[in-house]
C-alpha positions as CSV (number, residue, x, y, z in Angstrom):
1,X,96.1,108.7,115.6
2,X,97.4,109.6,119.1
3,X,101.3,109.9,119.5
4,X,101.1,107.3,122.0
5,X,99.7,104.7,119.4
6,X,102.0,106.2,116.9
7,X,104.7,105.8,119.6
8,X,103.2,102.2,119.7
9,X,103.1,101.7,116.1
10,X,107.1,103.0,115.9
11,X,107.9,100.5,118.4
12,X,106.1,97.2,116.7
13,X,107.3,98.4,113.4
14,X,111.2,98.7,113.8
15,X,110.7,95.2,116.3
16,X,109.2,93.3,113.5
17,X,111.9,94.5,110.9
18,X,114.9,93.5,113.4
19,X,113.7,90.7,113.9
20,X,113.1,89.4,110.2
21,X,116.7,90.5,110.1
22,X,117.8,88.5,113.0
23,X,115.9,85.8,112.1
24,X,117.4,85.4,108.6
25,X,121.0,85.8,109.6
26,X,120.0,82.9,112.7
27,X,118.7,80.6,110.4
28,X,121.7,81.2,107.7
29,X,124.9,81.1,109.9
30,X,123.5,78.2,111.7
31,X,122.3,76.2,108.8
32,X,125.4,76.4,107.3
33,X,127.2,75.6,110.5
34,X,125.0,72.5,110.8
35,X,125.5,71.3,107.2
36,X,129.1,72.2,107.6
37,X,129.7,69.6,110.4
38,X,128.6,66.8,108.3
39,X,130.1,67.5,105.7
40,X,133.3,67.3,107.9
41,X,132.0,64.2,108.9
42,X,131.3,62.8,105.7
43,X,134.9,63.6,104.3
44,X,136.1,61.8,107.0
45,X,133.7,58.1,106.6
46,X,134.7,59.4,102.7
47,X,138.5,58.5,104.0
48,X,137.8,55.8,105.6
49,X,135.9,54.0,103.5
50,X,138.7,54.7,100.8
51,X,141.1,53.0,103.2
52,X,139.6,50.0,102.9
53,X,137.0,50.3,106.0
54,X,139.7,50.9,108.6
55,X,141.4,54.3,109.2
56,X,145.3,54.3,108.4
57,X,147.4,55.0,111.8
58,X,149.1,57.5,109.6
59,X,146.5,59.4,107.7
60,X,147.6,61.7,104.8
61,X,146.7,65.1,107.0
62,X,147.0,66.8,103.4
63,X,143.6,65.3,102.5
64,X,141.3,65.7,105.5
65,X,141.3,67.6,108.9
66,X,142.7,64.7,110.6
67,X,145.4,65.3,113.0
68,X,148.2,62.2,113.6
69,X,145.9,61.9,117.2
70,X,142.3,61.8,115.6
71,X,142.6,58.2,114.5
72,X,143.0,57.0,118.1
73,X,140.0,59.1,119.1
74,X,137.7,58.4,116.2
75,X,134.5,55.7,117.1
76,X,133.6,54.2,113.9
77,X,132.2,50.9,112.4
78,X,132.6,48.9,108.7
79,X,129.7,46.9,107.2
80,X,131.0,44.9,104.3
81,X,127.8,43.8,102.0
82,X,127.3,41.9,98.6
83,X,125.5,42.1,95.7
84,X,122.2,41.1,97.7
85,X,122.8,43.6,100.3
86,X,123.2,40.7,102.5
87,X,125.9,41.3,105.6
88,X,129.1,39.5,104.6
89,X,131.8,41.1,107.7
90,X,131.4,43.5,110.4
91,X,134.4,45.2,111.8
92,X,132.7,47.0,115.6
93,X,136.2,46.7,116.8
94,X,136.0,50.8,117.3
95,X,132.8,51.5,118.6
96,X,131.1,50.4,121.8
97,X,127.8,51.8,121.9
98,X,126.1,50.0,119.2
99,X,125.3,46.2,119.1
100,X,126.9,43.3,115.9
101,X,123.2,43.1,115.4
102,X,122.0,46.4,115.5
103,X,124.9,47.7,113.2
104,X,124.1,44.8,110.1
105,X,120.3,46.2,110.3
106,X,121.3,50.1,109.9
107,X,123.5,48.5,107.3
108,X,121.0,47.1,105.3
109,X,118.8,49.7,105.3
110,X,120.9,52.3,104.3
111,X,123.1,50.4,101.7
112,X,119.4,50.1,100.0
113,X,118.7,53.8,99.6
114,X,119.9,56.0,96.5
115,X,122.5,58.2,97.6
116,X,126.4,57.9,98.9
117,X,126.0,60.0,102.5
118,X,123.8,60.5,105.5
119,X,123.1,60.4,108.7
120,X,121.2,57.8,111.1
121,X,119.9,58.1,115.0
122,X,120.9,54.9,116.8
123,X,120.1,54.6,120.7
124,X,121.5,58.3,121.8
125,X,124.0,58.6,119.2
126,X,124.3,60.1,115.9
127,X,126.3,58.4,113.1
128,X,127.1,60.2,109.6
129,X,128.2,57.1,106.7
130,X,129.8,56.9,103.6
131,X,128.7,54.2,101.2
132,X,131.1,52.7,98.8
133,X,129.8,49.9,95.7
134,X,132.0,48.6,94.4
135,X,132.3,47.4,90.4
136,X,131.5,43.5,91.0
137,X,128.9,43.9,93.0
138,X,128.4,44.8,97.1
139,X,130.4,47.5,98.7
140,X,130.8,48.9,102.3
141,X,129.3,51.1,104.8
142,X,131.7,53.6,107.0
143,X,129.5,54.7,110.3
144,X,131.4,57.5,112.2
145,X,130.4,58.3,115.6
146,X,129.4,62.6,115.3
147,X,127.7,62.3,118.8
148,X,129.9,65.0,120.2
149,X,130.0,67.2,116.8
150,X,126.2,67.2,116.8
151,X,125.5,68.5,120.7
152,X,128.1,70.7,119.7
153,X,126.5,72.4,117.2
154,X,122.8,72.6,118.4
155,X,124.0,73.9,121.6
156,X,125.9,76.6,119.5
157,X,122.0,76.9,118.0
158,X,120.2,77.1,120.9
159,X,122.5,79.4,122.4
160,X,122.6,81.8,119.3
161,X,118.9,82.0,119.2
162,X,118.9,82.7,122.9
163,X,121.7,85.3,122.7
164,X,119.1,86.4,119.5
165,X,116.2,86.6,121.7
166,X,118.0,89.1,124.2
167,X,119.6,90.9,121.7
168,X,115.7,91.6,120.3
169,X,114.8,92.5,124.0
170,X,117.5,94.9,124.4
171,X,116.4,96.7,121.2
172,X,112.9,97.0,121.9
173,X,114.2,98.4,125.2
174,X,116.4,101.0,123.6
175,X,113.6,101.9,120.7
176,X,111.1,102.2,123.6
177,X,113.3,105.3,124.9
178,X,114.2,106.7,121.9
179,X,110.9,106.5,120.1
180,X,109.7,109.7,121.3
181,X,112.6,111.2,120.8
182,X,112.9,109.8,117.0
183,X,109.3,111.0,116.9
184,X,109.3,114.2,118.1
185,X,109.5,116.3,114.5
186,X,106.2,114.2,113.4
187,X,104.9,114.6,117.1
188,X,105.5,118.8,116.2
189,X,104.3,118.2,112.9
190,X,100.7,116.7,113.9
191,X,100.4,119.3,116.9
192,X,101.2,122.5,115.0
193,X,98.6,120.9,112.3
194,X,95.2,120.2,115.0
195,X,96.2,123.9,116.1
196,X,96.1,125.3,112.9
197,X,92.7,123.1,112.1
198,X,91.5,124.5,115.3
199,X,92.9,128.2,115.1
200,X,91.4,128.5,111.9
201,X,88.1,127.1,112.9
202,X,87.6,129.9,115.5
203,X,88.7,132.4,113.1
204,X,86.3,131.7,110.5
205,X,83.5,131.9,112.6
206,X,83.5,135.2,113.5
207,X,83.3,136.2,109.6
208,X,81.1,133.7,108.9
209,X,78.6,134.6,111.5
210,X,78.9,138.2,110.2
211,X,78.3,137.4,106.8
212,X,75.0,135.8,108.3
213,X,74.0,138.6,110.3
214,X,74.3,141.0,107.3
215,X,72.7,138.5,105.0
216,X,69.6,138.5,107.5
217,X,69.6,142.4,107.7
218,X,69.9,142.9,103.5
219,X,66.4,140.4,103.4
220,X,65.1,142.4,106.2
221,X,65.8,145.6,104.4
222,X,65.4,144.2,100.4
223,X,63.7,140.9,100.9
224,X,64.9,137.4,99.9
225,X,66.6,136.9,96.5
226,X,68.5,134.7,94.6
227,X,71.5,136.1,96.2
228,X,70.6,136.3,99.4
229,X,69.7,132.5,99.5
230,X,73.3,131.3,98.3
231,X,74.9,133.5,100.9
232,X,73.3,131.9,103.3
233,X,73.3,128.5,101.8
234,X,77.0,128.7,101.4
235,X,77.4,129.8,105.2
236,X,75.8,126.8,106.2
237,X,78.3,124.8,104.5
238,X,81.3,126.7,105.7
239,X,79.7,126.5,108.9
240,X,79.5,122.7,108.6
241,X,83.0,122.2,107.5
242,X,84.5,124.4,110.7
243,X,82.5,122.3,112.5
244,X,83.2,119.1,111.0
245,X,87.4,120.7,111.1
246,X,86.7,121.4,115.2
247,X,85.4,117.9,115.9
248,X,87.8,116.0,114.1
249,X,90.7,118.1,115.8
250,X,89.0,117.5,119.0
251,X,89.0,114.0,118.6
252,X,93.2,113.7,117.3
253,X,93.7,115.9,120.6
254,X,92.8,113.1,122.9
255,X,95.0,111.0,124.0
256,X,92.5,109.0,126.9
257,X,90.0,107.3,126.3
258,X,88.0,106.5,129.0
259,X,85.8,103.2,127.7
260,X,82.5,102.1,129.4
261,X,79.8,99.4,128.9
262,X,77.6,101.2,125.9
263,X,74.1,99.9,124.8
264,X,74.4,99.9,121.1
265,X,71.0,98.6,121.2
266,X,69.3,101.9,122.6
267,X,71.6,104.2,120.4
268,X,70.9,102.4,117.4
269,X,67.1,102.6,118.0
270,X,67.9,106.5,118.7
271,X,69.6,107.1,115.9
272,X,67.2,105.7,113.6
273,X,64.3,107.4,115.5
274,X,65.9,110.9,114.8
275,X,66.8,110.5,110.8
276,X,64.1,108.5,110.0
277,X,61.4,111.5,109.2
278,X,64.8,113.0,107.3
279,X,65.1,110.2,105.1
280,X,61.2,109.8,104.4
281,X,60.9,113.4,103.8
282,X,63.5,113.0,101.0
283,X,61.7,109.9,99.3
284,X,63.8,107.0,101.1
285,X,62.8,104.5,103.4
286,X,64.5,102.5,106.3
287,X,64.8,99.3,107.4
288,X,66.0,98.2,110.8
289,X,67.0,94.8,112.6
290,X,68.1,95.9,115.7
291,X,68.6,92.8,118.2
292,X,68.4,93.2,122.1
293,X,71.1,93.4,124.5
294,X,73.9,94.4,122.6
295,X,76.8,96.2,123.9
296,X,80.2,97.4,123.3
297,X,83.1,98.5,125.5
298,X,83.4,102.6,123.7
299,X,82.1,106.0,124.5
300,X,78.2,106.5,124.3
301,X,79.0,110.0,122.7
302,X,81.3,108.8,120.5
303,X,78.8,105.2,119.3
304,X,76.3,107.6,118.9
305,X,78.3,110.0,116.6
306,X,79.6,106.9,114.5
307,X,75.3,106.4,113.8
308,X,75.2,109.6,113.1
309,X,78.4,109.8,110.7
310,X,76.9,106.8,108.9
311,X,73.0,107.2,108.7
312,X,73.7,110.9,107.0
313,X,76.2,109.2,104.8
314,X,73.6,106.4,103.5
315,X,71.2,109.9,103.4
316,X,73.5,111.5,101.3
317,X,74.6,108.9,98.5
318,X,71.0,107.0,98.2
319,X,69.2,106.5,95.5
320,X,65.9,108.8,95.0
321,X,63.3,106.1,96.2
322,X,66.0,103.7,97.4
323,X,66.2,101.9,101.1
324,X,68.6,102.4,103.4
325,X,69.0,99.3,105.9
326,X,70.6,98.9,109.7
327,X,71.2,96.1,110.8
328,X,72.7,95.7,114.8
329,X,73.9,92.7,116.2
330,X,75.9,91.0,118.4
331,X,79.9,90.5,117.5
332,X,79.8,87.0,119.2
333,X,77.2,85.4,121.1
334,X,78.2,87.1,124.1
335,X,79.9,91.0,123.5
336,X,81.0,93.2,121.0
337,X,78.6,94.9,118.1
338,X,78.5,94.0,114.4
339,X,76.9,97.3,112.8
340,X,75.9,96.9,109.1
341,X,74.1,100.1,107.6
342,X,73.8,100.1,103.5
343,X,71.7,101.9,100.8
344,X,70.9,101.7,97.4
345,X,73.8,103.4,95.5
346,X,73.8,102.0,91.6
347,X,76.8,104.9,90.9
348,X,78.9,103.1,93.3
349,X,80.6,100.5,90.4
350,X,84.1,101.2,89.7
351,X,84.9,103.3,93.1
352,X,87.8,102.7,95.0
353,X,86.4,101.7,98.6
354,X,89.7,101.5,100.0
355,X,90.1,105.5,100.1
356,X,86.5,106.3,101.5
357,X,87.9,106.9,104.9
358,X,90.7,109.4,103.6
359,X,90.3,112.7,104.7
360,X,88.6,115.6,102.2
361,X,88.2,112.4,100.2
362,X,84.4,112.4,98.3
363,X,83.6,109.9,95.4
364,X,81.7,112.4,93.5
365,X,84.6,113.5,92.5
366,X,83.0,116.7,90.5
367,X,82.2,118.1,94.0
368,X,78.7,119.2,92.6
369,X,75.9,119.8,94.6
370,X,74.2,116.9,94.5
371,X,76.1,115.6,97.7
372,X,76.5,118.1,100.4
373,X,79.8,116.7,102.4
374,X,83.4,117.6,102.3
375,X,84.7,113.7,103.0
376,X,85.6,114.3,106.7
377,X,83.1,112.3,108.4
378,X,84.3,108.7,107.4
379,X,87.8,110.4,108.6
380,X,86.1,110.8,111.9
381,X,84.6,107.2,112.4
382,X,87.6,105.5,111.4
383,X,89.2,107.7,113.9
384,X,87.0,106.7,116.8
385,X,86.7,103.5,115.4
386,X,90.4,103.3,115.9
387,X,90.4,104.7,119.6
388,X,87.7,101.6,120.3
389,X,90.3,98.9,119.0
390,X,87.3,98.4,116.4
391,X,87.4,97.8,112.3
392,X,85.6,99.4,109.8
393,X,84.9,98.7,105.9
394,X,82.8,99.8,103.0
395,X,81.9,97.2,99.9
396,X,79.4,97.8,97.2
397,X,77.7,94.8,95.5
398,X,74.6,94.8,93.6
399,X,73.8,98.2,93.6
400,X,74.1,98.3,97.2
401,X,77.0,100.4,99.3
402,X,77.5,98.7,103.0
403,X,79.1,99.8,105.9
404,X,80.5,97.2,108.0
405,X,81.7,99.1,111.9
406,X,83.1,95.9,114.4
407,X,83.3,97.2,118.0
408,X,84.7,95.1,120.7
């Protein structure tokens, strides 16, 4: 991973937790401001209704929020009902906005639900009520006018989730500056590690290519032996791993990538041109189903070393006698590459997929010599695969191990 998608990555990480946060505390505080104002509301019809259906000009200011003023300001209306929820008096002497007739319908229908308190829209405004039954049968309906109250509180809402809003811009704008410097000791970490991986590389060569020289002279000299053969045989996998260690460094170490219109089609057909007298000569076969015309936005040197990475994978882990199958198509009918290559694998069952593209990660976990990798080329594609804005994933089914590679 580059440091500028890690930057990237830092950045969408510590956004999306603040604003979980902020999202939480929003929709708390203003819940409970909302549920608060009706309850206000309802405490107040509660009064009313109490009183008869018509607020005292001297309300007890020990029992509600009511002020000695508030009763002069209040718009409110009584529905008196009987046992048949029929209409029986209507006091609208202290409300305008609502119509005789339109206030005995709300009446009606509300009186008729289960439950003491709620709120109804009528026209523009917002009335909370209070229903009272009483023992012989009917009861009355309080409807207070929270018009005001209401507004009041979703503009508080809207305003809070604006303020929110710029409050999450102005962090994303503060982590974007800092986030290299928060980053920096990983940044330092990751550099000092590809130089290492590529100091080392160079430093093993030398030796190894020494070892190889002297080998050669000793069989000049002696002839071949037993010996001689694993010195060289176990050159050849040094040298493998140094090189495998120098490309995946190489790869970390860029942070461009320069994309281009690739023809999957012709390095597909490549690719399986050039391993397909391997894989005979060991016993396999392969299949191909490569359609025309399909392309990618990648690297051709990098699309051709994902074929590469994958075809000597299926090589490696195939049955003796099994197929090995690739399979290139088109993403959607139009662009991107859906690149399926599988083989026969029955010791597959049981293996954790999910770890395949690990680094130094192998699932012959006995590192015997029956598979010749050191678990750094799946490393590799999921890294370029990465640097393509691509996905990659392995399954196993039926005896079969696929590799599923989606480039844009």
């Amino acid at each position: 991973m580059s440091v500028r998608e890690l930057q990237k990555q830092f950045i969408l990480t510590a956004t999306a937790a603040i604003m979980i946060v902020m999202t939480v505390l929003l929709v708390m505080v203003n819940l409970y401001n909302y549920s608060r104002t009706f309850l206000a509301e309802y405490r107040i019809a509660d009064y009313i209704a109490e009183a008869g259906g018509v607020m005292p000009s001297a309300p007890d200011e020990s029992e509600t929020d009511l002020t000695p003023e508030m009763p002069y300001s209040l718009r409110y209306f009584t529905v008196w009902f009987d046992e048949d929820y029929k209409v029986t008096e209507v006091n609208m002497d202290r409300i305008y906005s609502v119509s005789d007739e339109r206030a005995r319908k709300t009446a009606v229908l509300v009186a008729e639900r289960h439950g003491s308190h709620g709120h109804v829209r009528i026209g523009r405004s917002t009335l909370a009520y209070s229903i009272r039954h009483q023992e012989a049968g009917g009861g009355l309906v309080v409807f207070l006018d929270c018009t005001a109250e209401v507004r009041a509180t979703f503009l508080i809402i809207s305003r809070s989730c604006l303020l929110g809003f710029f409050c999450l811009l102005f962090f994303v704008a503060v982590v974007s500056s800092l986030s290299r410097w928060a980053l920096q000791p990983m940044v330092r970490n990751m550099d000092t590690q590809r130089q290492f991986i590529t100091n080392a590389s160079h430093e093993l060569k030398t030796p190894l290519t020494i070892i190889n020289a002297n080998t050669e002279v000793l069989e000049m000299m002696y002839g071949k032996s037993e010996w001689t053969s694993s010195i060289v045989h176990q050159v050849e996998r040094m040298t493998g791993l140094v090189n495998s260690m120098t490309s995946l460094a190489k790869i970390q170490e860029r942070d461009e990538v320069t994309l281009t219109d690739v023809d999957v089609t012709d390095l597909a057909r490549e690719a399986a041109k050039s391993f397909r007298p391997v894989i005979e000569q060991q016993g396999r076969s392969l299949m191909v189903n490569i359609d025309d015309g399909v392309k990618t936005r990648a690297e051709t040197d990098g699309v051709r070393e994902l074929f590469n990475i994958f075809l000597d994978n299926a090589v490696k882990y195939c049955d003796e006698k099994g197929v090995i199958t690739m399979t290139v198509g088109h993403r959607t009918r139009d662009r991107g590459a859906r690149i399926t290559i599988s083989n026969m694998y029955r010791e597959g069952k049981g293996v954790d997929y999910s770890r395949l593209f690990d680094r130094f990660y192998r699932v012959d976990t006995s590192h015997s010599t029956r598979t010749q990798g050191f678990g750094i080329g799946l490393s590799m594609a999921q890294e370029l695969t990465e640097r393509y804005k691509g996905r990659i994933s392995a399954s196993w089914k039926d005896g079969v191990i696929s590799f599923v590679l989606i480039l844009p």
